[in-house]
C-alpha positions as CSV (number, residue, x, y, z in Angstrom):
1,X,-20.9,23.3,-1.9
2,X,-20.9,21.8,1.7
3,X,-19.0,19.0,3.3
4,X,-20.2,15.5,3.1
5,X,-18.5,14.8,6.6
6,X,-18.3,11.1,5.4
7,X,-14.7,10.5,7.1
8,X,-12.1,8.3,4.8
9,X,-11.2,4.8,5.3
10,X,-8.6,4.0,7.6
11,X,-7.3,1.2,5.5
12,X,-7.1,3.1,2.4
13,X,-5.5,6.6,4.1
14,X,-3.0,4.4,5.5
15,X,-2.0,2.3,1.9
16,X,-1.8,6.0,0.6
17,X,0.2,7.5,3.3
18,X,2.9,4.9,2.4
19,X,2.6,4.9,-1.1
20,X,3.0,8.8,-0.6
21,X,6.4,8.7,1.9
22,X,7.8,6.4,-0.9
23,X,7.2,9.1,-3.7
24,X,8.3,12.1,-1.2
25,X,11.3,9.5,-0.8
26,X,10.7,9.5,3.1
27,X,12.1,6.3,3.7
28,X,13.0,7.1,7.5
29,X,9.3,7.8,8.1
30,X,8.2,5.0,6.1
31,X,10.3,2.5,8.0
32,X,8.8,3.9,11.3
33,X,5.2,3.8,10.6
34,X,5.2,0.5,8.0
35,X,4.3,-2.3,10.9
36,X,1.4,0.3,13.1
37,X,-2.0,0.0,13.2
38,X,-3.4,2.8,11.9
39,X,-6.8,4.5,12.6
40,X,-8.6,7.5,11.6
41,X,-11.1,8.6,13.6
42,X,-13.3,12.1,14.3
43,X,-15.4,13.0,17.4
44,X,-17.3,15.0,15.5
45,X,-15.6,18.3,16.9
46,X,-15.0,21.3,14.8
47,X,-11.3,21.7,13.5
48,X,-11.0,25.3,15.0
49,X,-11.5,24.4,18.6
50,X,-8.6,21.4,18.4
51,X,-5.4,23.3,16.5
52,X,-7.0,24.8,13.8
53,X,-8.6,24.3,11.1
54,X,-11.5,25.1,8.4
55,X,-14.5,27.4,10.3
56,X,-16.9,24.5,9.3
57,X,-14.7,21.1,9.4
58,X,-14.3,18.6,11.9
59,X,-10.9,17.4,13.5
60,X,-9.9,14.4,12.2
61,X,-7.4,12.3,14.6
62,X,-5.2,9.7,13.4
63,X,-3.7,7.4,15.9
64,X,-0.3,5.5,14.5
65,X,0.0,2.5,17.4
66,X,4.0,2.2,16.7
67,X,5.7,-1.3,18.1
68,X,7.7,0.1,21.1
69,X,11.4,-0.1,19.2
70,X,10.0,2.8,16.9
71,X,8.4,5.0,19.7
72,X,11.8,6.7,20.2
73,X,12.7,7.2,17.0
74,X,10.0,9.6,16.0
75,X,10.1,13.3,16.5
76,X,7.8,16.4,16.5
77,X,9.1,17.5,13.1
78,X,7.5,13.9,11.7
79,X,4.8,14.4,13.4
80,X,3.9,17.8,11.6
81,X,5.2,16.4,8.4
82,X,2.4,13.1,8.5
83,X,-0.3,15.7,9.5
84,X,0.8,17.9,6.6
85,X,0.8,14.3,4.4
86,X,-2.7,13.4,5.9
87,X,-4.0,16.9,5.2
88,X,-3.3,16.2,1.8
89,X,-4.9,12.5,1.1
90,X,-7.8,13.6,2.7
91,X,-10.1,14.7,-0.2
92,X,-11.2,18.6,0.4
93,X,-15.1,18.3,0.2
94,X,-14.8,15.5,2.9
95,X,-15.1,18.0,5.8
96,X,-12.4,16.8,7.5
97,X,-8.7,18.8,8.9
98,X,-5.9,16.5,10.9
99,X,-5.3,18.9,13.6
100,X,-2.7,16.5,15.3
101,X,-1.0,13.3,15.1
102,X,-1.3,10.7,18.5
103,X,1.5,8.3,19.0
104,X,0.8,5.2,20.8
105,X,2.9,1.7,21.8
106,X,1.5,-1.3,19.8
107,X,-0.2,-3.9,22.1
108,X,1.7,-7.1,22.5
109,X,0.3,-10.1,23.0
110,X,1.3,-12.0,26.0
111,X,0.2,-15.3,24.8
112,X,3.2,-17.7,23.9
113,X,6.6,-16.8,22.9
114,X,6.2,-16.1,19.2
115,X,8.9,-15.1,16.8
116,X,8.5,-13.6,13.2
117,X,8.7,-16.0,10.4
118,X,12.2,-13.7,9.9
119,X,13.6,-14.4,12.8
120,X,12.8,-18.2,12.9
121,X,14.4,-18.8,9.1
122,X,17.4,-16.7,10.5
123,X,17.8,-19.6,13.5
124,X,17.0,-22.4,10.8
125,X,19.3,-20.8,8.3
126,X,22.2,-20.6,11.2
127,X,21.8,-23.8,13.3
128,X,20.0,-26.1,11.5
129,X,20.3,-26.2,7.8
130,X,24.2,-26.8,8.4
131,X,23.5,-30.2,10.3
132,X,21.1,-31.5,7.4
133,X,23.8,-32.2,4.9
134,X,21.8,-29.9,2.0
135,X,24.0,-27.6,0.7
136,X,21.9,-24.8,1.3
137,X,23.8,-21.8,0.0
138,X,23.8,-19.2,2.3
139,X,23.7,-16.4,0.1
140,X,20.2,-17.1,-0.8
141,X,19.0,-16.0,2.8
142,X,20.3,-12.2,2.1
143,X,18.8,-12.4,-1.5
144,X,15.3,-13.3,0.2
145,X,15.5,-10.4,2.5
146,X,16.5,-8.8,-0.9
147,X,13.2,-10.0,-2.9
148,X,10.9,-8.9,0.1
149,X,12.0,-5.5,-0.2
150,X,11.5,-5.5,-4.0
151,X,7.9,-6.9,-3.5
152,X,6.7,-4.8,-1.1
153,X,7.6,-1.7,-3.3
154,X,5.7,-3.5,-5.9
155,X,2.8,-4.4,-3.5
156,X,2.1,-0.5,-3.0
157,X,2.8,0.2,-6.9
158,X,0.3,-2.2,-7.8
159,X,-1.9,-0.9,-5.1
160,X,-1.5,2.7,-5.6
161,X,-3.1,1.4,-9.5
162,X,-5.7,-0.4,-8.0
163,X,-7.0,2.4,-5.6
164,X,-6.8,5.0,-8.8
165,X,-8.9,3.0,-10.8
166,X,-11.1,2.3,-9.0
167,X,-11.6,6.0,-7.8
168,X,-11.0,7.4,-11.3
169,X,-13.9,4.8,-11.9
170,X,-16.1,5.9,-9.6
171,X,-18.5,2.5,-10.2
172,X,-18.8,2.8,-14.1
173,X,-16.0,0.4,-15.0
174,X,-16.5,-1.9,-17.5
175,X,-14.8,-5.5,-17.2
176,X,-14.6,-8.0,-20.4
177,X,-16.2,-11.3,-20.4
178,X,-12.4,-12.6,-19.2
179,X,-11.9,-10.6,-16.6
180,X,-15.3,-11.3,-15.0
181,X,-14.6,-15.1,-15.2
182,X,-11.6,-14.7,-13.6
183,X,-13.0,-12.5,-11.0
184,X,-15.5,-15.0,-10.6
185,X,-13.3,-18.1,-10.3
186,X,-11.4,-16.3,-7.7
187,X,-14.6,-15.6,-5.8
188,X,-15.6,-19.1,-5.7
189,X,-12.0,-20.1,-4.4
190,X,-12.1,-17.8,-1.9
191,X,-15.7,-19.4,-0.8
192,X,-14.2,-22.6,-0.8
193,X,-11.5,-22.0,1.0
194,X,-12.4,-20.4,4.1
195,X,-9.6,-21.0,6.1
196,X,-7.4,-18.3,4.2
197,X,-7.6,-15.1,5.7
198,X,-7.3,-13.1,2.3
199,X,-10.3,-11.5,1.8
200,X,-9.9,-9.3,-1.9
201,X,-12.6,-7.1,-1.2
202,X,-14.1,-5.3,-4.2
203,X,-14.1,-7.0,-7.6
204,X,-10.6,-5.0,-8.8
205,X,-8.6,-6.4,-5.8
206,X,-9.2,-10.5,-7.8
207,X,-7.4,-8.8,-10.9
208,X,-3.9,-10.0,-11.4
209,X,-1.4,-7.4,-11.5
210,X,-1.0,-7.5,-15.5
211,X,-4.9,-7.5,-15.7
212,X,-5.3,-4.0,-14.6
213,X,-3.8,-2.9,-18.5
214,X,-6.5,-4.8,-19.9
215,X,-9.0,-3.2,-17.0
216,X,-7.5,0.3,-18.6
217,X,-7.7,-0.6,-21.8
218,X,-11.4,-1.4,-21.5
219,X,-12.2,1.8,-19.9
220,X,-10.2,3.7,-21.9
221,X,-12.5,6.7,-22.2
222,X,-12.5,7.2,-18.3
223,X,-8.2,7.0,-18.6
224,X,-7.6,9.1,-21.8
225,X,-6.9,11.9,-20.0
226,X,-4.4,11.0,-17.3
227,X,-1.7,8.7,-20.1
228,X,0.0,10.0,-22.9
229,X,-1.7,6.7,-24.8
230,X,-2.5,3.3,-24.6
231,X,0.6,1.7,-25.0
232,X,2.8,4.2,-22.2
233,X,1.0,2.6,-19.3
234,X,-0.2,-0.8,-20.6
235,X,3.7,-1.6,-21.3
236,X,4.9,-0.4,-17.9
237,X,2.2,-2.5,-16.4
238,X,3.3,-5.5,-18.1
239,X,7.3,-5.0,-17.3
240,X,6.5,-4.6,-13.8
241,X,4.3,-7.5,-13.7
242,X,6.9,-9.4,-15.3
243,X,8.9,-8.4,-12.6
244,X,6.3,-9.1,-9.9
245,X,6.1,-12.9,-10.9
246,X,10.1,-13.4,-11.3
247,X,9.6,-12.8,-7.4
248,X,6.5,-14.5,-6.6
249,X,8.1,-17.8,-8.3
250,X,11.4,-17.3,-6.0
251,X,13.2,-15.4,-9.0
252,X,15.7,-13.1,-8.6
253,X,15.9,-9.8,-10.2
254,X,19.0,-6.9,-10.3
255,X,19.5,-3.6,-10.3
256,X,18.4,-2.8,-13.7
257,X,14.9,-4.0,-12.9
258,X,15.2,-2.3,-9.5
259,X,15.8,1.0,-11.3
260,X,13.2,0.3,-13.9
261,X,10.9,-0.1,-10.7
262,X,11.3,2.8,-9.2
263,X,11.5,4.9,-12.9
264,X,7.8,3.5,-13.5
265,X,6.3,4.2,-10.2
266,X,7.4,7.8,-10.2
267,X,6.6,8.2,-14.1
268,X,2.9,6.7,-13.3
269,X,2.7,9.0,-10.2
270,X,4.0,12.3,-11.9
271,X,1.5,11.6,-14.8
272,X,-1.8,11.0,-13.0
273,X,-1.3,14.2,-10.4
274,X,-1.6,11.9,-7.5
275,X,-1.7,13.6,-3.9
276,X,0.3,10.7,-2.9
């Protein structure tokens, strides 16, 4: 069977690539590449003439555009090891072999003298707050810095679901009356309010976190195979959205949820044979 030569999406290699570092528990990488633009690209060239590669694919290039406090930190060892990574999200009968890894410095915009939202609490927290007269405890700064953490592991667990179902799908999933509405009242949000820079995309990116059980349940026949039953992934996916909205309504959650975390994510990953 030949190649398709229909080259990945950026976007979608990248979300993978991080939700695979997490899983391989390469946290030093992960920190380095989290904040690049990413970009896959191919100049239609076969594999063997740039590194090596299959007789008949083309070399696919990705460029990681780092900001300049992370260019230094990255070595030829975790160069190899993200081309190795990449080799292995990029599905076979694509046509495509990473024959190198291109680091770049991130632009910076000249324009102004912008700060990150992180930094700008951090001088409100440490100047200003003090001279307001609300007691403002101060603990609550390194427990948001805390719950960020926590909710960007759950962004890429909730993502990593999203991006198997829909694959695992493949365009015959089935949605319930309630979940189209839903989808559709989210839709007509989005159209009203223009000025948000969210775009979801396809319909499964509108689902809550929790919906995804019910989008599993539905489709059960496409799932069987990759759950022990029902009820193993349903319940996981309901604990962890519990644990999602704790956060998104400015909870707080410990260590016991923290572990429970990462116990689910790997269980879910171990059980469905992701390459990532």
């Amino acid at each position: 069977m030949g190649f398709t030569y229909d080259l990945p999406d950026s976007g979608a290699v990248f979300n993978t690539l991080k939700a695979l570092l997490l899983s391989k528990n390469e946290n030093k990488l992960y920190e380095i590449i989290i904040n690049s633009d990413f970009n896959l690209a191919s100049y239609e060239q076969y594999s063997r003439n740039h590194g090596g590669g299959r007789w008949d694919a083309f070399a696919a290039i990705p460029t990681f555009a780092l900001p300049v406090a992370k260019m230094g930190e990255i070595d030829d060892q975790m160069k190899n090891r993200l081309k190795s990574y990449l080799n292995d999200i990029i599905p076979p009968g694509a046509g495509y072999d990473v024959t190198d890894v291109v680091i770049s410095p991130k632009l910076v915009s000249g324009e102004g003298d912008s700060i990150s939202l992180e930094e700008d609490l951090a001088e409100i927290t440490d100047n200003i707050l003090d001279s307001t007269g609300i007691s403002y405890p101060h603990d609550l700064y390194e427990k948001g810095k805390e719950m960020a953490e926590v909710y960007l592991y759950l962004y890429h667990i909730e993502n990593t679901l999203r991006i198997f179902i829909e694959e695992k799908g493949n365009g015959n999933l089935e949605y319930t009356s309630g979940l189209k509405r839903n989808i559709q009242k989210k839709k007509v949000n989005e159209e009203n309010n223009k000025w948000k820079s969210f775009k979801a995309g396809s319909d499964i990116f509108y689902l809550d976190f929790v919906e995804l059980a019910d989008l599993i349940s539905n489709n059960w026949t496409i799932f069987k195979d990759d759950f022990p039953d029902l009820d193993w992934i349903k319940t996981k996916i309901k604990e962890m959205a519990q644990c999602r909205n704790a956060i998104a309504h400015n909870g707080y959650i410990g260590d016991h949820e923290k572990d429970l975390l990462r116990l689910y994510y790997n269980s879910i990953l171990r059980q469905i044979n992701m390459k990532y």
